[in-house]
Backbone as a chain_set.jsonl record, in Angstrom:
{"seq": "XXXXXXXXXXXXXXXXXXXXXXXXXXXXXXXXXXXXXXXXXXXXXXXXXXXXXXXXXXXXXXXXXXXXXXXXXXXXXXXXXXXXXXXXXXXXXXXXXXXXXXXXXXXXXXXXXXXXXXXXXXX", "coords": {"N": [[0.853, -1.171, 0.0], [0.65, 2.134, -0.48], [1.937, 5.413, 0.553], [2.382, 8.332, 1.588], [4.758, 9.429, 0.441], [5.612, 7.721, -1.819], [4.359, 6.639, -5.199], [2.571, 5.009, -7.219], [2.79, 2.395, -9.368], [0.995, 1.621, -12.058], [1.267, -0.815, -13.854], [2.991, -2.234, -12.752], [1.882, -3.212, -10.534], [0.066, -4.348, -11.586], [1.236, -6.354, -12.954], [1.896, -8.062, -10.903], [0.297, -10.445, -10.056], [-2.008, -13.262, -11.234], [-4.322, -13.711, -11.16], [-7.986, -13.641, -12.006], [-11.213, -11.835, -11.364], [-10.305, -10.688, -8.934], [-9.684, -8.663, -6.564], [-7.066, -6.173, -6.333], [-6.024, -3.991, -3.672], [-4.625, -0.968, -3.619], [-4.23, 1.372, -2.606], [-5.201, 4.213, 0.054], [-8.133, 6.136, 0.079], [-9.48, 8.781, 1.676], [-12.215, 7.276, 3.113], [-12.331, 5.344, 1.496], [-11.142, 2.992, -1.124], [-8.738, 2.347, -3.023], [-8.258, 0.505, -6.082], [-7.164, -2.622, -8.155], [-7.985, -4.812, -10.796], [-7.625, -7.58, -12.498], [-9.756, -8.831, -15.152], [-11.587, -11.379, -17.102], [-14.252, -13.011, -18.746], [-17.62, -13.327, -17.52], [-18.996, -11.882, -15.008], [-21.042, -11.914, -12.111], [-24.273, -11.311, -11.984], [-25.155, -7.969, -10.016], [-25.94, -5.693, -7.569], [-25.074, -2.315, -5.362], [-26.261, -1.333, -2.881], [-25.623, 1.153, -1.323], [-24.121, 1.97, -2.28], [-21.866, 3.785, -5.228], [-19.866, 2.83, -7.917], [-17.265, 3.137, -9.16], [-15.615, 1.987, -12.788], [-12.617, 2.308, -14.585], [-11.023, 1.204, -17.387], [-7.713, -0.06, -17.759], [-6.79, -1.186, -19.427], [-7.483, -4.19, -22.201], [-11.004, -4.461, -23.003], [-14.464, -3.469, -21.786], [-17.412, -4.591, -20.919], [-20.329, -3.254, -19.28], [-23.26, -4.797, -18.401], [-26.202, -3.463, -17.954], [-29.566, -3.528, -17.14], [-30.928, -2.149, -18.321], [-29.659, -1.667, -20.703], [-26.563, -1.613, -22.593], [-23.087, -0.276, -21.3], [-20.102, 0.037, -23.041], [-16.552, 0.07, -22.074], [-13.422, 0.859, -22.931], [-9.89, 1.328, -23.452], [-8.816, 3.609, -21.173], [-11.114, 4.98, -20.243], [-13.905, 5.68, -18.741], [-16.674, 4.424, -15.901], [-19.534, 4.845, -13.686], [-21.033, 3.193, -11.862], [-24.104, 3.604, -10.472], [-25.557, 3.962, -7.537], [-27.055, 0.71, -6.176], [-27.777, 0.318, -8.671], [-28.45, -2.53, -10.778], [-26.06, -4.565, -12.296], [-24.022, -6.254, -14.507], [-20.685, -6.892, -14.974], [-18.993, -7.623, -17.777], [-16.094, -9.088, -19.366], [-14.3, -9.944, -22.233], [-12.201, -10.616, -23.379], [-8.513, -10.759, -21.627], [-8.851, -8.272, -19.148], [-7.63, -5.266, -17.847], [-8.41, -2.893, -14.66], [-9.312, -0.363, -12.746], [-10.631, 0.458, -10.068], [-12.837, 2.668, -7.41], [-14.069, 2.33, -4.739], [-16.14, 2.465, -1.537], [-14.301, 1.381, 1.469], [-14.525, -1.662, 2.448], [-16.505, -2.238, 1.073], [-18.296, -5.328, -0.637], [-17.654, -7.058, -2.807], [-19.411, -8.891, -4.826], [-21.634, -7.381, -4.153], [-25.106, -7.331, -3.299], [-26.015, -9.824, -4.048], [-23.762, -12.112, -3.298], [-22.004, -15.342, -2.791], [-19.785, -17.545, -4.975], [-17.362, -15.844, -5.881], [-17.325, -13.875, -4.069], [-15.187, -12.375, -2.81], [-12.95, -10.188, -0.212], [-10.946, -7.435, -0.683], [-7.043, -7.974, -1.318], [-4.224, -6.412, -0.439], [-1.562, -5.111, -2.223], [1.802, -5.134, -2.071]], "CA": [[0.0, 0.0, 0.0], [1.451, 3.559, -1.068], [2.037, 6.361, 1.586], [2.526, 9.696, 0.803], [6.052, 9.733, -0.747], [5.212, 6.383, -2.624], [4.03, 6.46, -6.26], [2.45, 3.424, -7.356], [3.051, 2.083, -11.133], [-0.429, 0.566, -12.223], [1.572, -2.097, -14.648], [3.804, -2.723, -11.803], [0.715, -3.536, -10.01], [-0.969, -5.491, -12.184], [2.316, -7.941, -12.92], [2.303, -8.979, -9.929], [-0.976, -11.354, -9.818], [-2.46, -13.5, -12.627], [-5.912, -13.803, -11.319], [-9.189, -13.139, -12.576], [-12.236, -11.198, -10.766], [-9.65, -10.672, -6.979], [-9.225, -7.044, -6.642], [-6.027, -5.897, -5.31], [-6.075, -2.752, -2.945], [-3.274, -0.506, -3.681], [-4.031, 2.726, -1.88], [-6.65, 4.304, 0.476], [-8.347, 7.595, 0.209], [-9.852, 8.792, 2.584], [-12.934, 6.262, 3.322], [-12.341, 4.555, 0.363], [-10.28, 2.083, -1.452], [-8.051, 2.627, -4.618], [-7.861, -1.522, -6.292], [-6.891, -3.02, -9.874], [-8.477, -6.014, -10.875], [-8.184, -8.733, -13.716], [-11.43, -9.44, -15.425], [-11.882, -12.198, -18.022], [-15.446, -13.977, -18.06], [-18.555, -13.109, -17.376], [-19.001, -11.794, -13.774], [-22.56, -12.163, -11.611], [-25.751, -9.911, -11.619], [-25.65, -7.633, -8.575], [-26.308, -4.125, -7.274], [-24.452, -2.2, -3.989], [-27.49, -0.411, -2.432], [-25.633, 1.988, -0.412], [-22.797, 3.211, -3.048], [-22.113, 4.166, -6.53], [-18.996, 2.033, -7.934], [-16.479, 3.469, -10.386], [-14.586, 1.632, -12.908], [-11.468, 2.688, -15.716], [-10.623, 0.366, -17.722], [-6.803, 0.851, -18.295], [-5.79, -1.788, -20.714], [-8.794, -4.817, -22.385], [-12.604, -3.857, -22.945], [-15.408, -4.398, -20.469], [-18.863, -4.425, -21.014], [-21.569, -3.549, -18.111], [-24.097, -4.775, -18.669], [-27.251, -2.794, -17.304], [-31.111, -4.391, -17.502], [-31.592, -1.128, -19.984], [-28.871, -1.555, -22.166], [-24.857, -2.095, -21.904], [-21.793, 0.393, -21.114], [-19.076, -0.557, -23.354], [-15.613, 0.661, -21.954], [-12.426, 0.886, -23.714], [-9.002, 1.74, -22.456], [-9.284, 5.386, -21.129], [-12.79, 5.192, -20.156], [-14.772, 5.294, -17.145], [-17.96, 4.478, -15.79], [-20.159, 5.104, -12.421], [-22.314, 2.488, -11.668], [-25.097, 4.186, -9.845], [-25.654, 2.99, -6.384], [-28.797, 0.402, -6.341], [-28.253, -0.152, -9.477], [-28.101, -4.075, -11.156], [-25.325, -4.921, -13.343], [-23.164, -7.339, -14.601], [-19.492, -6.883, -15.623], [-18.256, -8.941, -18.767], [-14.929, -9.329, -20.365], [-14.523, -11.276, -23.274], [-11.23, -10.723, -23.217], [-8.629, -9.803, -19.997], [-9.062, -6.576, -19.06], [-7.473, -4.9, -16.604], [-9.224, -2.038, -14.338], [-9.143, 0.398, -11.891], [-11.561, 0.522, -8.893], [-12.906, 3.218, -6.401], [-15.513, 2.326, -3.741], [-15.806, 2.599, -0.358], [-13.79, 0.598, 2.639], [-15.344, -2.579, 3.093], [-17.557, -3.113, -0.241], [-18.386, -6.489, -0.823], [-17.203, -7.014, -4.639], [-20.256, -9.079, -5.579], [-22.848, -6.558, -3.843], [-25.851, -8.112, -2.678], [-25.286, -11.141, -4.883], [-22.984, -13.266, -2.326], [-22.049, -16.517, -4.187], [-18.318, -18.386, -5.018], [-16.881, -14.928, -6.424], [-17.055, -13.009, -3.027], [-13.87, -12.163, -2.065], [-11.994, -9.252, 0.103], [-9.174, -7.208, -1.415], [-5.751, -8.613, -1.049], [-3.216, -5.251, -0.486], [-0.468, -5.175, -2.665], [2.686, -4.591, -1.437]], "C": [[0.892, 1.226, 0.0], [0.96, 4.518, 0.397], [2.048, 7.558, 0.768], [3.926, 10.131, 0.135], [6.526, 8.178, -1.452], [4.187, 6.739, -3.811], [3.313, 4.997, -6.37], [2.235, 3.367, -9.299], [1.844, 1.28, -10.891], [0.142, -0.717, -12.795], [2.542, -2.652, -13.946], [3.137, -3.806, -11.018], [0.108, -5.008, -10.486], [0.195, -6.754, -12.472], [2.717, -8.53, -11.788], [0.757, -10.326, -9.326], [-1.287, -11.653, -11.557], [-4.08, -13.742, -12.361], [-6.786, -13.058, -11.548], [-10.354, -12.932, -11.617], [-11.397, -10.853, -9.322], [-8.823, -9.654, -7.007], [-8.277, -6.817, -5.49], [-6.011, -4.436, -4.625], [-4.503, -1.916, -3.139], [-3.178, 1.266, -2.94], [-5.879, 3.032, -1.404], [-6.615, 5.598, 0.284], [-9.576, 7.694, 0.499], [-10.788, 7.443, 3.067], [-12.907, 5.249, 2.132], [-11.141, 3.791, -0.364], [-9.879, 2.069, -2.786], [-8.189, 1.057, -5.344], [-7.659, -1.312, -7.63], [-7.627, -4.198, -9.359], [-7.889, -6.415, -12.201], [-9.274, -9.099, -14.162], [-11.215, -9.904, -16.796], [-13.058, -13.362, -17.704], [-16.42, -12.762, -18.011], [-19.171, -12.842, -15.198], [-20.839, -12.333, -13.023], [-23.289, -10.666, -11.098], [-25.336, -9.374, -10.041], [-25.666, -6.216, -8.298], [-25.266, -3.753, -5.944], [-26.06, -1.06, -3.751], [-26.724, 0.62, -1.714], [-24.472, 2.761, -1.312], [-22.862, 3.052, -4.311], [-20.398, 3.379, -6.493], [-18.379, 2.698, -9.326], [-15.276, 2.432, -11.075], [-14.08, 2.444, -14.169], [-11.29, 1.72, -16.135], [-9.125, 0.708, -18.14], [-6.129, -0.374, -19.159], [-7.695, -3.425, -21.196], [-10.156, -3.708, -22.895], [-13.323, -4.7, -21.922], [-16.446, -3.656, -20.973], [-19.696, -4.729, -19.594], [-22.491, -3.618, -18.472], [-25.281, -4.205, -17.737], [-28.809, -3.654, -17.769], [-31.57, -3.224, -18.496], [-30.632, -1.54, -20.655], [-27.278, -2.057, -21.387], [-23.717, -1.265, -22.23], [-20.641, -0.373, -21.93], [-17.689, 0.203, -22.904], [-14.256, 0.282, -22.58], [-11.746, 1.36, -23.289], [-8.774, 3.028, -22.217], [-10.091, 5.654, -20.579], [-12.91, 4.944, -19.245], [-15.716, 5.335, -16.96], [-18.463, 4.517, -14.174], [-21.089, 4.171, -12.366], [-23.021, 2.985, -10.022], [-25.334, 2.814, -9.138], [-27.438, 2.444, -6.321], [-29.111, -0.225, -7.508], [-28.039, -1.731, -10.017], [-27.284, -4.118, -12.19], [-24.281, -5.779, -13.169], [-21.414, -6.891, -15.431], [-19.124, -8.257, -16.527], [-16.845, -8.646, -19.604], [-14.19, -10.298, -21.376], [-12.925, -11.827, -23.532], [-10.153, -9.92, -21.833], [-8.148, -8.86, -20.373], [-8.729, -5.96, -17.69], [-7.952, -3.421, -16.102], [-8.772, -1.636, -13.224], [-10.405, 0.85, -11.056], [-11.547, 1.233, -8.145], [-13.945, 2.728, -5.873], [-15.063, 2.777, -2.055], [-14.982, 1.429, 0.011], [-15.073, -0.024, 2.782], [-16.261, -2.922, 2.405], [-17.024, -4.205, -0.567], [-18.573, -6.899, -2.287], [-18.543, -7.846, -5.647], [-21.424, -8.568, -4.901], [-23.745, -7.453, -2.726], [-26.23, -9.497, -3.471], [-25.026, -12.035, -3.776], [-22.192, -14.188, -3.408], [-20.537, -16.419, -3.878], [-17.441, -16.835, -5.226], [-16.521, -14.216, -5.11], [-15.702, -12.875, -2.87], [-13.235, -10.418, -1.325], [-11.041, -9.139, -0.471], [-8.464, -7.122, -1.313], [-5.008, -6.721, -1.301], [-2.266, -5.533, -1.101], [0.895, -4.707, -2.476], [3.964, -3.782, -2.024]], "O": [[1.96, 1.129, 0.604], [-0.053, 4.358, 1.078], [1.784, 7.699, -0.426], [4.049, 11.104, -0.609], [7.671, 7.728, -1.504], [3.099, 7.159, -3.416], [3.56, 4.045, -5.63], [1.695, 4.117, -10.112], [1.616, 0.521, -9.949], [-0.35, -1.76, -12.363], [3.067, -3.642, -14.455], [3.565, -4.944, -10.83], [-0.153, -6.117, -10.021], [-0.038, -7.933, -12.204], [3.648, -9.323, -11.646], [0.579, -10.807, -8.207], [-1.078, -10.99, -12.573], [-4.903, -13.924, -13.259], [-6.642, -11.845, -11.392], [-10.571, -13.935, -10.936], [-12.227, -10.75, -8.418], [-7.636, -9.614, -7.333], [-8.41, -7.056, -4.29], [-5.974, -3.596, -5.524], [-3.432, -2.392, -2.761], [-2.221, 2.036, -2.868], [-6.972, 2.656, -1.827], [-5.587, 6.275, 0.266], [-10.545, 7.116, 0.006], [-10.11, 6.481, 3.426], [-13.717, 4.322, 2.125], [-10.033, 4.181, 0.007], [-10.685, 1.778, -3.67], [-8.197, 0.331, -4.35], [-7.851, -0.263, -8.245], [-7.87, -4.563, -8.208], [-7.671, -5.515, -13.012], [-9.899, -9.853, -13.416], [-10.759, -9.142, -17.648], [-13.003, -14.263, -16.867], [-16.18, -11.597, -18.328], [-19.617, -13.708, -14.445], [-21.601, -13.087, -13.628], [-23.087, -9.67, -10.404], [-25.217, -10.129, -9.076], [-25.216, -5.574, -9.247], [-24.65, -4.695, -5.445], [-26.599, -0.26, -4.516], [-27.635, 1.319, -1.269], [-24.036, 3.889, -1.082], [-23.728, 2.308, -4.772], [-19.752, 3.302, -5.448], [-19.002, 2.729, -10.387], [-14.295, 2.05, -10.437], [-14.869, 3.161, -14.785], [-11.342, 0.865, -15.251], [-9.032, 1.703, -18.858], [-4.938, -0.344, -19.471], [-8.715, -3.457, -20.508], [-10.138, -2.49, -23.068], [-13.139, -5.808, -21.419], [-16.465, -2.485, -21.355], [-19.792, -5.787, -18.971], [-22.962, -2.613, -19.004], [-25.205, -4.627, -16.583], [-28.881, -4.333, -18.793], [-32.459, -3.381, -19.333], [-31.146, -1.962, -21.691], [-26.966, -2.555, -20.305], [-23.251, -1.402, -23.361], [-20.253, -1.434, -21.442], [-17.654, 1.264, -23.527], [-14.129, -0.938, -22.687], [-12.188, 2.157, -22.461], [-8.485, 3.685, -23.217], [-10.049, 6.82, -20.187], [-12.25, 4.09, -18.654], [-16.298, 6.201, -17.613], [-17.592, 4.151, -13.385], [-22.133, 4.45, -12.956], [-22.598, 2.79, -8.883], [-25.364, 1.621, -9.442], [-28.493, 3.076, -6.366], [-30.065, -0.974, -7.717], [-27.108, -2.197, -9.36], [-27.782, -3.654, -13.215], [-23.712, -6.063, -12.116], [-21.4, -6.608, -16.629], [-19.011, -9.433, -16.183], [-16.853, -7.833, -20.529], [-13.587, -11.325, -21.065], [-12.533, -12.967, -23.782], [-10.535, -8.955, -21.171], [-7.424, -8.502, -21.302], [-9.385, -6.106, -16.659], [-7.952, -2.587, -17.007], [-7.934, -2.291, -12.605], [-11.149, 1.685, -11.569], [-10.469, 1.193, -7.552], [-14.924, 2.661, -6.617], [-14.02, 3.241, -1.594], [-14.833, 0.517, -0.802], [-16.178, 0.45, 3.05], [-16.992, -3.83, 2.8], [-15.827, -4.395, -0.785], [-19.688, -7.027, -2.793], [-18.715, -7.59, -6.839], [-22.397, -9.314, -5.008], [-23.354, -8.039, -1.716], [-27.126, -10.092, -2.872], [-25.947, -12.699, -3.299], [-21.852, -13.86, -4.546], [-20.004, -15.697, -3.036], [-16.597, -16.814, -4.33], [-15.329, -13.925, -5.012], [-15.231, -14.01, -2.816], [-13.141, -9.506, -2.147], [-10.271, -10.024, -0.844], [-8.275, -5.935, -1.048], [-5.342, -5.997, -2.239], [-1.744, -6.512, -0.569], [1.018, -3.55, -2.878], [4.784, -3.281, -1.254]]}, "num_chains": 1, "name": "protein.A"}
C-alpha cells in the first residue's frame, strides 16, 4: 500500500498477480479504497445499495451490462455504476481495471455466491 512519498506504477501492479475477478487494494483515500483487478469472463448480476462504484478500464474492454442496455468501456474510459443499481461486468477478453468504492464493499454486492472475495493489499 502507497504512503505519501510512494508512487504506485499501475503495470507494476498489475504484474504482480495473474488472477481473474480478486481485486487488489493498492491505496486508500480517505474512506475509500483505490484496487486493480483482472477481469476475463462473465461476472454475476448484482447491485451495492448503499454506493455508486467506479470503474477505468486501463488496458482490455469491459462491457456492463445494465437491464436497460450495456456500457461498453475501452481503455481510457470510465464508468459510475449508480448505487442500487443491477449490473453485470463482462470481459470477453482480460481486461485490466481500476476501482474506487468505499472501505469494506463487498465485490459481488448483494449477490454473495463463489466470487465473493476481500481485497488482497499489494505490497
Amino acid at each position: 500500500m502507497t504512503t505519501r512519498k510512494e508512487s504506485v506504477n499501475l503495470a507494476h501492479a498489475l504484474a504482480q498477480f495473474n488472477e481473474f475477478w480478486a481485486q487488489k487494494k493498492l491505496a486508500d483515500l480517505n474512506d475509500y479504497e483505490v484496487k486493480v483487478a483482472k477481469l476475463k469472463g462473465e461476472f454475476v448480476w448484482h447491485a451495492h445499495e448503499d454506493t455508486d462504484e467506479l470503474f477505468l478500464v486501463i488496458s482490455g474492454r469491459l462491457v456492463i451490462q445494465l437491464r436497460d442496455g450495456d456500457v461498453v468501456l475501452e481503455p481510457g474510459e470510465l464508468f459510475v455504476v449508480p448505487r442500487g443499481v443491477e449490473h453485470c461486468p463482462v470481459a470477453d477478453e482480460e481486461t485490466a481495471v481500476l476501482l474506487v468504492e468505499p472501505a469494506g464493499v463487498r465485490n459481488t454486492g448483494d449477490a454473495g455466491g463463489p466470487l465473493t472475495r476481500a481485497p488482497e493489499t499489494l505490497g
